[in-house]
C-alpha positions as CSV (number, residue, x, y, z in Angstrom):
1,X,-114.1,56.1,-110.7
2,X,-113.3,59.6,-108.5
3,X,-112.6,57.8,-105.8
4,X,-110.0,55.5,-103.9
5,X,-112.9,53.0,-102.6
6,X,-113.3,52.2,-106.4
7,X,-110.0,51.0,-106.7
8,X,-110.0,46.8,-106.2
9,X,-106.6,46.0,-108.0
10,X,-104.9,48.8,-106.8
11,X,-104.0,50.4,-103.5
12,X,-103.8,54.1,-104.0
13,X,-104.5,55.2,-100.4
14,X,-100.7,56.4,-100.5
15,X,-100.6,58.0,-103.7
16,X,-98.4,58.6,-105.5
17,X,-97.3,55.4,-104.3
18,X,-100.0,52.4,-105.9
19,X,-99.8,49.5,-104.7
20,X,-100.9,46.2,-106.9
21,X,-102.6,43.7,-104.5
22,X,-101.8,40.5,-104.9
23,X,-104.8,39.7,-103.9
24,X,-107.0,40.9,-106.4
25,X,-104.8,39.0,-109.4
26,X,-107.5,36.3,-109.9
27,X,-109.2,35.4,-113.1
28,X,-110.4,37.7,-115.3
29,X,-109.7,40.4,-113.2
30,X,-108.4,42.6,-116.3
31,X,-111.0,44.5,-117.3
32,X,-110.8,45.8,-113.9
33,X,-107.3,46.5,-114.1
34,X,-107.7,48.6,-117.1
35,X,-110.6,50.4,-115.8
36,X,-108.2,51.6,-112.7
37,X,-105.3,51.9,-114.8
38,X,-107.8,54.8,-117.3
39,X,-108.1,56.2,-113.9
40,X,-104.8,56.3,-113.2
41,X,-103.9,58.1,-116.0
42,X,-107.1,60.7,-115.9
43,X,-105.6,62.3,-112.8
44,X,-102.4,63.6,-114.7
45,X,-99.7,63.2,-111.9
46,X,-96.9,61.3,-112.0
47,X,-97.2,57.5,-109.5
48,X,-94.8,54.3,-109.4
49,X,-96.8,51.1,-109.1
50,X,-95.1,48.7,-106.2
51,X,-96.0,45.1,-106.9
52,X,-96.3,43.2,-103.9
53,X,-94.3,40.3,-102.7
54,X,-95.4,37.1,-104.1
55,X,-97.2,38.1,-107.1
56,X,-99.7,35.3,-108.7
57,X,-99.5,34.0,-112.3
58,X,-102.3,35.5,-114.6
59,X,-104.9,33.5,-116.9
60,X,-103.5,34.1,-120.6
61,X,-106.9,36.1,-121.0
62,X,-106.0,38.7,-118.5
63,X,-102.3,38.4,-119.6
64,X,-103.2,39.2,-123.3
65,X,-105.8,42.1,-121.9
66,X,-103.7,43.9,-120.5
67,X,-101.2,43.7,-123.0
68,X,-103.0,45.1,-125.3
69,X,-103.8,48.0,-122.7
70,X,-100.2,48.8,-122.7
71,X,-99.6,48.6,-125.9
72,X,-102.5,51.4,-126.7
73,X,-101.9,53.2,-123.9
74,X,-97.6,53.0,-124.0
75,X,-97.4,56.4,-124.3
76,X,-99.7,58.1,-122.3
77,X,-98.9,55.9,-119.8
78,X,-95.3,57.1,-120.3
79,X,-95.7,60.2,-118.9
80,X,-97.1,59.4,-115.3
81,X,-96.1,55.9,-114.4
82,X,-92.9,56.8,-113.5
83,X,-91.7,53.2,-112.8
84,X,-93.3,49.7,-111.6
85,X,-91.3,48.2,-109.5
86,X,-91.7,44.6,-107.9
87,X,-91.0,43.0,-104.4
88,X,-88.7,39.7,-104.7
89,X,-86.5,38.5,-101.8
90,X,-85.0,35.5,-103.7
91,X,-81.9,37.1,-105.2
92,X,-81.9,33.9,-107.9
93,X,-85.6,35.0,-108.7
94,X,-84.3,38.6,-108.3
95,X,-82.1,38.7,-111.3
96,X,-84.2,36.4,-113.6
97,X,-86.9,39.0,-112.9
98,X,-84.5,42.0,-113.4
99,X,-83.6,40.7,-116.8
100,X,-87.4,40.4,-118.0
101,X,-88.2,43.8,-116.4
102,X,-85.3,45.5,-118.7
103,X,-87.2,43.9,-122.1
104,X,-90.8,44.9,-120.3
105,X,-88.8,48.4,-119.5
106,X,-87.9,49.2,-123.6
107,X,-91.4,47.3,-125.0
108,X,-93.7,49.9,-122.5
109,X,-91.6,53.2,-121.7
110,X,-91.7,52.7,-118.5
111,X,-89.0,52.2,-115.7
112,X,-89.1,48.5,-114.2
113,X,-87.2,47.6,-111.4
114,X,-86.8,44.9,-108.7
115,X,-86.4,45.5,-105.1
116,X,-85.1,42.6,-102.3
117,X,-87.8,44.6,-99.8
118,X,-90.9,46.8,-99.4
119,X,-88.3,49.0,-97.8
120,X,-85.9,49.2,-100.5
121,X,-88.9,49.5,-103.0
122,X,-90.4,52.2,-101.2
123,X,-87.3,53.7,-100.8
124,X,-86.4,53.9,-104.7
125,X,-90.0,55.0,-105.6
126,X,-89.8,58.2,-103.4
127,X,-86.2,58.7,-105.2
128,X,-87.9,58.2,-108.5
129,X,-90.9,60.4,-107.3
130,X,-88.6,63.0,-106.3
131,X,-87.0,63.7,-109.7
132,X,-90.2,63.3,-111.4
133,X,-91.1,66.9,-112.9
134,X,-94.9,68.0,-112.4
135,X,-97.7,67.3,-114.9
136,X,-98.9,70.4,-116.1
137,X,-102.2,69.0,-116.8
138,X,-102.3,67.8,-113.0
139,X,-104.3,70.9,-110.9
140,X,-101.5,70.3,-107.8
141,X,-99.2,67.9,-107.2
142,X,-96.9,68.0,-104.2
143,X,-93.9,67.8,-106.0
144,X,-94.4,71.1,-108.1
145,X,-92.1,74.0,-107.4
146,X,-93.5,76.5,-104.8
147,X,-95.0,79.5,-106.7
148,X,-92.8,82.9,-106.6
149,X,-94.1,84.9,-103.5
């Protein structure tokens, strides 16, 4: 996968900013998941997934799948995926999902949050972005310090 017209799970078209479409969480879609997600972490430079609003269950298959994804790939992943964070308007939903995120958080190394809006996502992933310090495997990413003149 070099490109972003590979990509069916994820939107990367604003990278570092991926989006997860919703509509692409069908059966068995996992494998392609993980596929993206190797990509992902082949480029070297720090992202934040944004799951959109209204995210559908998974099939135990996928659910286990990528599971086990995470769990080989925890810390790699680690040090790019600089936080997922998911889309829920409902505060009630909001905080039951905020207390799972905080156990996903510690089992995964990875930041997970929950936003009320795509605005307040986007808004605390280009926060999160901002303090994220450049790969050095990563041949330029705009968040690198300007080299001395």
């Amino acid at each position: 996968m070099t490109g972003n017209d590979r990509f069916i799970v994820h939107d990367l078209h604003a990278f570092p900013l991926v989006w997860s479409r919703c509509r692409a969480i069908v059966p068995g879609y996992a494998a392609q998941w993980a596929h993206e997600m190797d990509a992902l972490l082949a480029r070297a430079e720090p992202f934040v997934i944004v799951f959109e609003e209204g995210q559908p269950e998974e099939t135990h298959d996928d659910r286990k799948t990528r599971g086990l994804w995470l769990k080989q790939n925890k810390a790699l992943l680690g040090t790019v995926c600089r936080a997922v964070i998911a889309i829920e308007p409902d505060a009630e939903k909001r905080t039951a999902l905020q207390a799972q995120s905080a156990l996903a958080s510690r089992a995964f190394s990875v930041a997970m949050e929950v936003a009320a809006s795509s605005e307040a996502a986007l808004e605390r992933a280009r926060e999160i972005l901002a303090d994220a310090p450049c790969s050095p495997y990563a041949p330029y990413s705009p968040y690198a310090p300007a080299p001395d003149a």
